[in-house]
Backbone bond lengths (Angstrom), bond angles and torsions (degrees), N, CA, C in turn:
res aa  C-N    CA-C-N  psi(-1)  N-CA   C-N-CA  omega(-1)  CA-C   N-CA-C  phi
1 X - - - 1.454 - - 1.527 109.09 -
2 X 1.185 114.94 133.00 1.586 129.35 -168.80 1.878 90.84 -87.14
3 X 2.004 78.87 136.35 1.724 84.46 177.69 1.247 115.30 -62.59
4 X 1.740 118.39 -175.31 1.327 107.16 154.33 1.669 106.52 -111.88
5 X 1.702 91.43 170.37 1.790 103.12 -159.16 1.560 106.30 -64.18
6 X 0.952 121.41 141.21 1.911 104.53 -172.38 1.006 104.05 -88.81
7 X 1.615 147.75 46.30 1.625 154.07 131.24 1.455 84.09 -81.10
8 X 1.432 148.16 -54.82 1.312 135.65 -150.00 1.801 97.65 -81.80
9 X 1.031 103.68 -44.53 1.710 105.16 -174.01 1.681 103.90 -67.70
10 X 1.685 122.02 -40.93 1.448 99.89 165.44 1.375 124.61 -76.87
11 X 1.342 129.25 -12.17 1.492 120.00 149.16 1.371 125.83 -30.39
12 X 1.644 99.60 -65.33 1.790 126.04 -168.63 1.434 90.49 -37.78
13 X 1.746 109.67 -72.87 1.138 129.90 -155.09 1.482 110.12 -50.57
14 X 1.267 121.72 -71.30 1.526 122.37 155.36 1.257 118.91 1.64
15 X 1.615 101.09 -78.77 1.622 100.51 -160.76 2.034 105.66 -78.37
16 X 1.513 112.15 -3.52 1.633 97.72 -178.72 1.974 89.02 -84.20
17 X 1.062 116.32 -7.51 1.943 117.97 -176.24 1.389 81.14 -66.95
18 X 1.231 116.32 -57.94 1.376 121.19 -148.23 1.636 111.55 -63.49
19 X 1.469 112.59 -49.03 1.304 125.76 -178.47 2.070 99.98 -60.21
20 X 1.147 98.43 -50.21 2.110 102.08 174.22 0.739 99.45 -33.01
21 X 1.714 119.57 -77.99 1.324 127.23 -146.16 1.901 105.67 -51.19
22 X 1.532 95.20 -68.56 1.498 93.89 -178.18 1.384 130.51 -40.50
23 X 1.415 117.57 -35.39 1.411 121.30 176.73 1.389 104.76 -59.24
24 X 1.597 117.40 -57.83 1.512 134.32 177.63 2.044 116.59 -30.14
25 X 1.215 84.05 -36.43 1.494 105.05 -175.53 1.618 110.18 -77.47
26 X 1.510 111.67 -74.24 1.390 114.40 137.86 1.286 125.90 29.23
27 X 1.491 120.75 -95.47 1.137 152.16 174.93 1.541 98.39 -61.74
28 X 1.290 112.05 -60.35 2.000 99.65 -169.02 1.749 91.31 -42.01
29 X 1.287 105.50 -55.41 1.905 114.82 -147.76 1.464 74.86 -60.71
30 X 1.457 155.04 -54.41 1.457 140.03 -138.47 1.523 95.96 -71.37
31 X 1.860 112.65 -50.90 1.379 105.05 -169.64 1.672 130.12 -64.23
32 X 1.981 98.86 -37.09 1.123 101.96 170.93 1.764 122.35 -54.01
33 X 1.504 122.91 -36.25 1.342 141.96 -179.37 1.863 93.41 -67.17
34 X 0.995 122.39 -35.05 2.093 110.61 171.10 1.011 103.37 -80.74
35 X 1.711 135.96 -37.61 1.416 116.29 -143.60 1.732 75.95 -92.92
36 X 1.096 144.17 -51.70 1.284 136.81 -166.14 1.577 113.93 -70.26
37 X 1.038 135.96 -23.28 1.698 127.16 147.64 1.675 105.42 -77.38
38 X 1.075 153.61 -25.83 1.268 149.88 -137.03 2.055 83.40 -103.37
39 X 1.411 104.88 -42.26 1.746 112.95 -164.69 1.782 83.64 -77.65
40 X 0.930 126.86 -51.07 1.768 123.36 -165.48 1.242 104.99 -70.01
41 X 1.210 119.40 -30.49 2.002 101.92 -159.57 1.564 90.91 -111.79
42 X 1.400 156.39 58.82 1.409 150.40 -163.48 1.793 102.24 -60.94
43 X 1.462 90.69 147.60 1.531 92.02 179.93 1.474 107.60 -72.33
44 X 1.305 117.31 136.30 1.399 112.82 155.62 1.771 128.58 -63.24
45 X 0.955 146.11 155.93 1.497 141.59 172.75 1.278 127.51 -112.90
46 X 1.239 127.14 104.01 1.414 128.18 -158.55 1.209 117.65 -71.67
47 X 1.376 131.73 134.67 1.397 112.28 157.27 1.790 130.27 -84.68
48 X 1.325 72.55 99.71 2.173 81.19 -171.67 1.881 115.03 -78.16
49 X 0.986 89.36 107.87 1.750 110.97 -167.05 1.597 93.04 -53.80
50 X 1.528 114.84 138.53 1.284 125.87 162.05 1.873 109.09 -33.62
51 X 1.302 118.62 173.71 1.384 134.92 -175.15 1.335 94.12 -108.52
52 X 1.497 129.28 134.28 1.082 153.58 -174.46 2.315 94.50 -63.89
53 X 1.058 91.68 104.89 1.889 94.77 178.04 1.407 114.04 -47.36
54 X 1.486 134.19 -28.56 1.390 128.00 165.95 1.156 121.76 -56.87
55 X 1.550 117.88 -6.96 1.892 113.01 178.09 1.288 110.33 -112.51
56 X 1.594 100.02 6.84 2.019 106.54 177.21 1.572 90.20 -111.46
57 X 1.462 128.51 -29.27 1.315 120.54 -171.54 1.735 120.19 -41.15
58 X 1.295 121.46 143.68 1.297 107.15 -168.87 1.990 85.12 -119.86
59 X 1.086 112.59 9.90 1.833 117.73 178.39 1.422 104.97 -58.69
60 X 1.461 137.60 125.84 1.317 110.86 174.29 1.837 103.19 -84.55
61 X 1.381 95.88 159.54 1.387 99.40 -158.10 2.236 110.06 -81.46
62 X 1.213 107.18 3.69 1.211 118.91 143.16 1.462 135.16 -111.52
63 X 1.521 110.03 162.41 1.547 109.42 -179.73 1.719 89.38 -113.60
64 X 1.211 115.31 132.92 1.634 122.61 131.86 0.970 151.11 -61.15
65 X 1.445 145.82 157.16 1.751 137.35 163.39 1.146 106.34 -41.90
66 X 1.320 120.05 -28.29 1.871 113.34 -170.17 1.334 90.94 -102.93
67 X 1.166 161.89 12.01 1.124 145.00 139.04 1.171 130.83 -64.81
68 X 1.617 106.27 -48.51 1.622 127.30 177.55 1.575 103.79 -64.71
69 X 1.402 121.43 -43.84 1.229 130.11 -172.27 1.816 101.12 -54.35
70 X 1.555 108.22 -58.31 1.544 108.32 160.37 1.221 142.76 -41.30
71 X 1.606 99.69 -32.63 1.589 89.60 175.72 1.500 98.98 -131.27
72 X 1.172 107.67 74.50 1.732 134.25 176.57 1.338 100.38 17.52
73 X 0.908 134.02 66.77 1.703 122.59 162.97 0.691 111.21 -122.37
74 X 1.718 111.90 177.75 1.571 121.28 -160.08 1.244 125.61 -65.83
75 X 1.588 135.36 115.64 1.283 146.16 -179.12 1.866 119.64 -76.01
76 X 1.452 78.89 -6.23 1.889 79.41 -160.05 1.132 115.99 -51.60
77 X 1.792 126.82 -11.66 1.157 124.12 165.26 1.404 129.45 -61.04
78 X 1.731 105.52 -30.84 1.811 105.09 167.15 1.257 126.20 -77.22
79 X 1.533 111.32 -18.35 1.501 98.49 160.71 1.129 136.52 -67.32
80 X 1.542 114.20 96.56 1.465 113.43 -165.11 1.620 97.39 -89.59
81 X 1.509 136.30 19.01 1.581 110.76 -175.48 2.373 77.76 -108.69
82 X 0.882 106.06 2.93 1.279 99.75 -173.04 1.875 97.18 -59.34
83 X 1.232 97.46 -23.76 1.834 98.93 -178.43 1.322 102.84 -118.63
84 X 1.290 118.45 -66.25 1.349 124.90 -164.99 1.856 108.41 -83.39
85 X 1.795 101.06 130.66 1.359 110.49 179.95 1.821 120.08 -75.82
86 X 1.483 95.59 135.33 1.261 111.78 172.01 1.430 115.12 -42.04
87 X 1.364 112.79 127.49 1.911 118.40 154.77 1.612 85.16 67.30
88 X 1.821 121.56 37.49 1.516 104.59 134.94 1.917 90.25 -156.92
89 X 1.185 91.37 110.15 1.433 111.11 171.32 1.769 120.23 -45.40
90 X 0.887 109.16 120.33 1.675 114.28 -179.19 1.535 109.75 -51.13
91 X 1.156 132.85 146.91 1.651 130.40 -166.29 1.483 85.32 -93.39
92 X 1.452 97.71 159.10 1.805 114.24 154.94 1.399 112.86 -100.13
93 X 1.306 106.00 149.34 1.116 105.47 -169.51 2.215 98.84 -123.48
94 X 1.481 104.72 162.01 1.309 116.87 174.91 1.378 103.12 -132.27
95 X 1.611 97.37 177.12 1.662 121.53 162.25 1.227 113.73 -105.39
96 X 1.201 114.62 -172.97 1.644 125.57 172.78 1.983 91.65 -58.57
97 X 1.353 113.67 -57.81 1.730 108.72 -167.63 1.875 93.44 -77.10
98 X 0.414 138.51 1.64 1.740 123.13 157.47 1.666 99.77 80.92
99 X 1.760 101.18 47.92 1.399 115.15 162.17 1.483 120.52 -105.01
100 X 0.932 122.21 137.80 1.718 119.79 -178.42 1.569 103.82 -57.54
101 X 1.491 111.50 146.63 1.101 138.91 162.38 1.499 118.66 -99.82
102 X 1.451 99.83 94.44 1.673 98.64 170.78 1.189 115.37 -73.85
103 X 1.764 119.44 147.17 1.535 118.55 -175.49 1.279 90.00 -82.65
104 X 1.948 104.71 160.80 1.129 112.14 169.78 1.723 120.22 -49.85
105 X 1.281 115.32 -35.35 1.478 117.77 -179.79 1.557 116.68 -39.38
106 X 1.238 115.15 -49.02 1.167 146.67 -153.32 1.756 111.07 -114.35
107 X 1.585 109.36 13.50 1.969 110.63 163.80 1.235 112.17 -63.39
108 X 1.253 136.70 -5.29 1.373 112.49 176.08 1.528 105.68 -71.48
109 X 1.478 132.05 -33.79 1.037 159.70 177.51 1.602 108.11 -35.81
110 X 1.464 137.67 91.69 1.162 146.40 149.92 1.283 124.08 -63.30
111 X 1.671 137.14 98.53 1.056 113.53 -168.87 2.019 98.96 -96.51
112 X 1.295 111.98 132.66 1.474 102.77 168.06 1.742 97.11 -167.88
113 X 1.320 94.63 66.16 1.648 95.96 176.40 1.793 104.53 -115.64
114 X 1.338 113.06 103.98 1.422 133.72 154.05 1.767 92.55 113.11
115 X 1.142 105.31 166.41 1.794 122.49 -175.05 1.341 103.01 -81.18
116 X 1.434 82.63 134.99 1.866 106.43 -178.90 1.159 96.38 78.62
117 X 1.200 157.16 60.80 1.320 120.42 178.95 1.657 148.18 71.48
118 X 1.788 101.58 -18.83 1.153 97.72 -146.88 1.944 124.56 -77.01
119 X 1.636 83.65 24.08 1.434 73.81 -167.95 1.868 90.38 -128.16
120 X 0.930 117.13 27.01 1.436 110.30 -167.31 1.455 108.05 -102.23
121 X 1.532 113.85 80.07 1.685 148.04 176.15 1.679 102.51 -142.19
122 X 1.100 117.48 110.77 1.237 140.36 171.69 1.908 97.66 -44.89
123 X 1.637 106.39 -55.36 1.159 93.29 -171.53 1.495 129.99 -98.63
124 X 1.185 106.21 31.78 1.445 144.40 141.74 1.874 101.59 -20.34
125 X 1.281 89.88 -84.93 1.484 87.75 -178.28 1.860 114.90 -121.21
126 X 1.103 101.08 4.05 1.851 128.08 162.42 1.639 102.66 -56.69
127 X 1.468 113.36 127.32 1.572 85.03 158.66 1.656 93.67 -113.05
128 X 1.509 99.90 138.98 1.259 103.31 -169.72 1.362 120.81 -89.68
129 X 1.377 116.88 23.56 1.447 130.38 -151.40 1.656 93.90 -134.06
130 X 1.635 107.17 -7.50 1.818 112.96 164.99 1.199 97.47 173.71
131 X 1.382 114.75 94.08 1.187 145.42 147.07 1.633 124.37 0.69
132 X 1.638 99.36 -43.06 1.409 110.93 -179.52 1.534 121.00 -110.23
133 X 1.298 95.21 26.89 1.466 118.58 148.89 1.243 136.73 -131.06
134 X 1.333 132.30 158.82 1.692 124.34 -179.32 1.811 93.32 -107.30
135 X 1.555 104.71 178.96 1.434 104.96 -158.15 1.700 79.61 -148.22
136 X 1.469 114.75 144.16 1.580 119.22 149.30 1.225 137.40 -110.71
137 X 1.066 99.03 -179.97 1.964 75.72 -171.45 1.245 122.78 -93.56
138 X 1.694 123.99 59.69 1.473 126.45 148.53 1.477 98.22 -110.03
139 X 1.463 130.38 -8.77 1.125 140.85 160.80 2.016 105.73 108.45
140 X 1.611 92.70 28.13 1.526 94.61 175.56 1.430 116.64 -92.62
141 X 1.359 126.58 134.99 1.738 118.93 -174.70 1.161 98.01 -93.14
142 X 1.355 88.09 143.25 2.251 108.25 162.51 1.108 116.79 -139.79
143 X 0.937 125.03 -179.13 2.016 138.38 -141.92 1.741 76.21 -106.17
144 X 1.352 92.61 166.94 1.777 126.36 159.74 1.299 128.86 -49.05
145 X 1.866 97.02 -35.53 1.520 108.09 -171.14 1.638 88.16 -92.40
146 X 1.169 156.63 23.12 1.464 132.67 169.55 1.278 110.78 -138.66
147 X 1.316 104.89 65.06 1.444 126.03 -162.14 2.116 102.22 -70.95
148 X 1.601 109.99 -39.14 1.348 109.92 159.59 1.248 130.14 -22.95
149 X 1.506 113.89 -54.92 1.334 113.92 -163.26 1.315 100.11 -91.06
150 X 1.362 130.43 -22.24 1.477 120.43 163.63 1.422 128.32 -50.35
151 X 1.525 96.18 -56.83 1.494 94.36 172.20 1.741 130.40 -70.73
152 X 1.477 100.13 -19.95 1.462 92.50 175.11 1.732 113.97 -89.42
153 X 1.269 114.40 16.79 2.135 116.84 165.22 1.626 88.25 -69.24
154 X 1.397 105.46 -34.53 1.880 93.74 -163.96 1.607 103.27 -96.69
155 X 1.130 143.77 -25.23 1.559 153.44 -148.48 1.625 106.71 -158.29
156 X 1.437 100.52 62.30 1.431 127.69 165.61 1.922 94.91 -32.41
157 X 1.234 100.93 -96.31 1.503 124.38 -162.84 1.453 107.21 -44.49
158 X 1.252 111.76 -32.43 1.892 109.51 166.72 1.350 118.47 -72.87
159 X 1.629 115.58 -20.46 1.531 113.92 -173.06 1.848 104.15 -73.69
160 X 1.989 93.08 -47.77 1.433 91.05 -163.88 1.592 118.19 -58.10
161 X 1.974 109.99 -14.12 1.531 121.29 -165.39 1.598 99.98 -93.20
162 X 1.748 110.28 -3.29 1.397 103.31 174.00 1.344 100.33 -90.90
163 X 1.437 130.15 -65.64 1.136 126.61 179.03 1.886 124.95 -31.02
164 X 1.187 98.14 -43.29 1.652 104.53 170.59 1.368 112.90 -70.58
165 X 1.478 133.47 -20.71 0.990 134.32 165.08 1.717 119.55 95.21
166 X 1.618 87.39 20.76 1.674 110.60 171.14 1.664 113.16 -81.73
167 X 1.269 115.79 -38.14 1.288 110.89 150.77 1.247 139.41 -157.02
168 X 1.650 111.18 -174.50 1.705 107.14 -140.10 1.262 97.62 96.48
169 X 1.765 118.53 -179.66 1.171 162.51 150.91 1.527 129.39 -59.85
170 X 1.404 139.30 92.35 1.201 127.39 153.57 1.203 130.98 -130.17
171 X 1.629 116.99 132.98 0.725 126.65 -146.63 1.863 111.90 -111.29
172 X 1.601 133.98 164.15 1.390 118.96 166.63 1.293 91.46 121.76
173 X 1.676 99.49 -144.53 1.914 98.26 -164.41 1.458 110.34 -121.10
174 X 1.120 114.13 128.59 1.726 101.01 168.63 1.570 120.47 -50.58
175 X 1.703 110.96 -48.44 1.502 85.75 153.78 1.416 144.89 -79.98
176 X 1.154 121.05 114.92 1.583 121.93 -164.87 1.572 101.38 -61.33
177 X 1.210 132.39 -28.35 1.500 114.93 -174.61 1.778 106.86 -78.60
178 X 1.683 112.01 2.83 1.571 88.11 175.33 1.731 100.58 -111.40
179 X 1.213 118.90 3.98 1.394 115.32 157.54 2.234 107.06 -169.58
180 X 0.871 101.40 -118.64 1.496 115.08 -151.79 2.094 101.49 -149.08
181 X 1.439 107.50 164.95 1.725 100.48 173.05 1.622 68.78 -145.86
182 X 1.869 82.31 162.68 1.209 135.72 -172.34 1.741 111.19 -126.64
183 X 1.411 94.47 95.10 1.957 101.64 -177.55 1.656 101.96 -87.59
184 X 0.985 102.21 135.41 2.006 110.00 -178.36 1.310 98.47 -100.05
185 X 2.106 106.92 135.30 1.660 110.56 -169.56 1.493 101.60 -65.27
186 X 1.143 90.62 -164.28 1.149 96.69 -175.09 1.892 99.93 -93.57
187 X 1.199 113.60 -8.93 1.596 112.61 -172.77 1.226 99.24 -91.22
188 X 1.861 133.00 0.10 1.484 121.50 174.49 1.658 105.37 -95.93
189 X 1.163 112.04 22.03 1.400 98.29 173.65 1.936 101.37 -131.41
190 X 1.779 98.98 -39.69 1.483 104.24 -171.78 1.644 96.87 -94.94
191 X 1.132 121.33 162.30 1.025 139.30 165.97 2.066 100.71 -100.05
192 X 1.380 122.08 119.79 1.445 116.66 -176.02 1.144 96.62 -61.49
193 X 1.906 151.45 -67.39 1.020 132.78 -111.29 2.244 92.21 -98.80
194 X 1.449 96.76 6.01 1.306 86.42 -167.30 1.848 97.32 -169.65
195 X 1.699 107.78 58.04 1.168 107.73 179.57 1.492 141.06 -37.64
196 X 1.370 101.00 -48.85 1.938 106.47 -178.30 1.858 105.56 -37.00
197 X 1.038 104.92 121.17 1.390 121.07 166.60 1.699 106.22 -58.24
198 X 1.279 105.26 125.07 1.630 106.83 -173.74 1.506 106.08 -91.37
199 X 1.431 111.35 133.34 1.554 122.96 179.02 1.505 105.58 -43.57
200 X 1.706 100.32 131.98 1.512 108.88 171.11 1.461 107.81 -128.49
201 X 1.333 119.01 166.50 1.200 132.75 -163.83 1.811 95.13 -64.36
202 X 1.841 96.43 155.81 2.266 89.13 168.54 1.406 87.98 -96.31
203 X 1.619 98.55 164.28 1.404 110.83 166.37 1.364 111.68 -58.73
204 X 1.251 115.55 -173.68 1.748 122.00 -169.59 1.639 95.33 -93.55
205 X 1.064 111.62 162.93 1.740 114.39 170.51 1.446 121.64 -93.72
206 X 1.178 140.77 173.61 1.134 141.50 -127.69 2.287 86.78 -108.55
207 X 1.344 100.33 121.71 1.363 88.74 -174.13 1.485 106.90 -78.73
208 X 1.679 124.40 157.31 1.199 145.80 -147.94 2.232 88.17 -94.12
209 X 1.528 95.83 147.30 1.504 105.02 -176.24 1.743 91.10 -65.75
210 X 1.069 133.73 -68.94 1.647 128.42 171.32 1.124 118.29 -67.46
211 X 1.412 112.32 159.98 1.719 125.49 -177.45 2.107 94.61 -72.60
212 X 1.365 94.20 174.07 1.311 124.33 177.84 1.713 93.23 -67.25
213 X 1.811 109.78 136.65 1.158 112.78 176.85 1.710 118.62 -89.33
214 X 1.107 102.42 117.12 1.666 111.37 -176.41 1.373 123.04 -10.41
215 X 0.974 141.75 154.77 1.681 127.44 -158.93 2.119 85.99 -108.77
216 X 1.538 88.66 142.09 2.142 80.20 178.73 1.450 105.02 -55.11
217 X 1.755 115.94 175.78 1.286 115.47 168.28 1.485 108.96 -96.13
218 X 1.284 98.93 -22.74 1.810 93.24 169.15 1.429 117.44 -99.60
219 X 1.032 146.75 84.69 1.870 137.18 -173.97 1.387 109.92 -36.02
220 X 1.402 136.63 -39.30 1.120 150.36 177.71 1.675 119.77 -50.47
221 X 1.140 108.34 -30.86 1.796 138.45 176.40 2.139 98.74 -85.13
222 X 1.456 108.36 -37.04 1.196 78.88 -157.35 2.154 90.27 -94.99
223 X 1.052 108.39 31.51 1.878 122.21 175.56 1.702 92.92 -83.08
């Protein structure tokens, strides 16, 4: 390959000086144009208020029989023969529309577990044959604390997705040799007599590195 004439190569050369320089320049004028709005307009610094601790809380927002049972407290609420007599089952009661009547004893008591109504029989999951047990429906009794297996006689496909750990809460280490997990019943999230989880507030969103931009003084300007 034939050189080129070196009048043509100091041309070349020239004009790539030429093309440097300008870019070089370029850039000064870009930086001087930030550092001189960046020095005039200073950021303000917000004061961004702590996060309310109930949306970091990891407490589930119910206690269970097996909770209370854990941290020794008072049960006197499960003794149901403390009122009601042995070997004669408490009646149910209705209205004219064939809604349960809770006794006054028992108003804290919301009944609204399944649509329409359809589950509003105490001995549903009561066994009414001992009070201080629940019953499922192959007709086997269990304690207070194994509230799981109650609910899954009725909600097969939710039990097996609790047990796998698809749902609910669990908590601890994926590796088990650096500690232990903690699965939450199913009664620390639902309430039985009235499952649907009641709407709660969302956490706040993630605040912005700058404050909120000033609202215009004319609205008409900012169209």
């Amino acid at each position: 390959m034939e050189n080129l004439p070196e009048k043509t190569r100091g041309k070349n050369g020239t004009k790539a000086n030429y093309w440097l320089g300008g870019i070089a320049l370029g850039f000064f004028g870009l930086g001087a144009f930030f550092l001189a709005n960046g020095g005039g307009h200073p950021v303000t610094q917000q004061n961004i208020p702590l996060v309310d601790p109930k949306f970091i809380a990891t407490t589930p927002w119910r206690e269970t029989y097996a909770d209370m049972v854990k941290a020794n407290e008072d049960l006197s609420d499960y003794d149901c023969y403390g009122c009601h007599e042995k070997n004669n089952p408490p009646p149910i009661r209705y209205d004219a529309n064939q809604k349960i009547i809770i006794p006054k004893e028992h108003s804290d008591i919301v009944m609204a577990h399944g649509a329409h109504d359809r589950n509003n029989l105490c001995y549903n999951c009561h066994n009414e044959q001992n009070l201080l047990t629940l019953q499922v429906r192959d007709g086997r009794e269990i304690k207070f604390d194994n509230i799981p297996q109650l609910c899954g006689s009725c909600h097969g496909p939710t039990l097996r997705d609790w047990e796998a750990g698809a749902h609910g809460r669990t908590s601890g280490y994926w590796d088990r040799s650096l500690g232990g997990i903690q699965r939450l019943s199913c009664a620390n999230c639902h309430n039985p007599h009235a499952p649907r989880i009641p709407t709660r507030e969302p956490a706040p969103g993630p605040h912005p590195l700058r404050g909120p931009a000033p609202a215009p003084a004319n609205p008409e300007t900012a169209r």
